[in-house]
C-alpha positions in Angstrom: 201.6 -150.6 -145.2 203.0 -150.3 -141.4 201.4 -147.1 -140.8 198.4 -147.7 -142.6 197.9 -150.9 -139.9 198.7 -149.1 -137.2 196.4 -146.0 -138.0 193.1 -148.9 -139.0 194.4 -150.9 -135.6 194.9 -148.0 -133.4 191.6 -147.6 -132.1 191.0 -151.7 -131.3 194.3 -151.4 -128.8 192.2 -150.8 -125.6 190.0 -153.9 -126.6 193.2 -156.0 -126.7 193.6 -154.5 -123.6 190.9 -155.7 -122.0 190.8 -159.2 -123.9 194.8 -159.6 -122.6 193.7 -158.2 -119.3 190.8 -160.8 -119.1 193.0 -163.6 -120.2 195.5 -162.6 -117.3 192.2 -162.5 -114.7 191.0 -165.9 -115.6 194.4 -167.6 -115.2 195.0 -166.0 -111.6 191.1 -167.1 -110.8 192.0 -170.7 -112.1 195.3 -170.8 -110.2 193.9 -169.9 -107.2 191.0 -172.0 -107.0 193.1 -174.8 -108.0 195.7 -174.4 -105.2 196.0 -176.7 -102.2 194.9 -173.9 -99.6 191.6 -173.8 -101.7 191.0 -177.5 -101.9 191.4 -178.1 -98.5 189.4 -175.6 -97.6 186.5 -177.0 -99.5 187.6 -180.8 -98.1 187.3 -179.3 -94.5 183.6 -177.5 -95.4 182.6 -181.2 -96.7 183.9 -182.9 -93.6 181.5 -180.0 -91.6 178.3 -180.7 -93.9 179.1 -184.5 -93.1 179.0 -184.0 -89.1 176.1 -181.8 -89.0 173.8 -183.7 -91.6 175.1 -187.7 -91.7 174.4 -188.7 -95.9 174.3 -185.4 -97.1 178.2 -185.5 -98.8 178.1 -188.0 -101.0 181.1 -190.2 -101.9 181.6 -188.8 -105.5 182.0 -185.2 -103.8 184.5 -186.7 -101.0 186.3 -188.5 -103.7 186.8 -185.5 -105.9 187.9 -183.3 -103.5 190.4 -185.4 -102.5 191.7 -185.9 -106.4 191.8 -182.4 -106.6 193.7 -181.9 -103.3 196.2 -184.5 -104.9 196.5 -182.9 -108.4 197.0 -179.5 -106.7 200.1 -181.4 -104.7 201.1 -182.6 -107.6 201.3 -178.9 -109.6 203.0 -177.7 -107.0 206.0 -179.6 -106.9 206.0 -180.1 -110.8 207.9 -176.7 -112.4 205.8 -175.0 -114.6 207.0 -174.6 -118.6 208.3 -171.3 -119.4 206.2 -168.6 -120.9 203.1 -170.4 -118.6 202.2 -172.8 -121.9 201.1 -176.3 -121.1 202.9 -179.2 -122.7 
């Protein structure tokens, strides 16, 4: 039954491919846009908006920004689980 598996199965390999290769993408893309660089990045572009138009950052955006920023701190110094699963 092994080969008979592998010969039906054989032609979806570069689909799993892709799908792994996908997977792989979106975790670097969610990592990265997650990291502290990135946060303060966007806290420094709401700070801009906020000089040049007074009122046009509201709190709520402020005030996520700056969970994120702490979040991000926090998954940096908290070692990740091995195999990258979450607990």
């Amino acid at each position: 039954m092994g080969l008979l598996s592998w010969t039906i199965g054989l032609p979806l390999q570069p689909v799993r491919g892709v799908v792994a290769l996908g997977g792989v993408i979106q975790q670097q893309v969610e990592q990265e846009e997650h990291s502290a660089p990135s946060v303060r990045r966007r806290l420094e572009e709401l700070e801009q908006a906020q000089e040049q138009d007074p009122g046009s950052v509201s709190e709520e955006q402020e005030r996520e920004a700056l969970e994120e920023i702490t979040s991000a701190r926090v998954r940096a110094t908290t070692p990740e689980t091995p195999g990258g699963g979450e607990r």
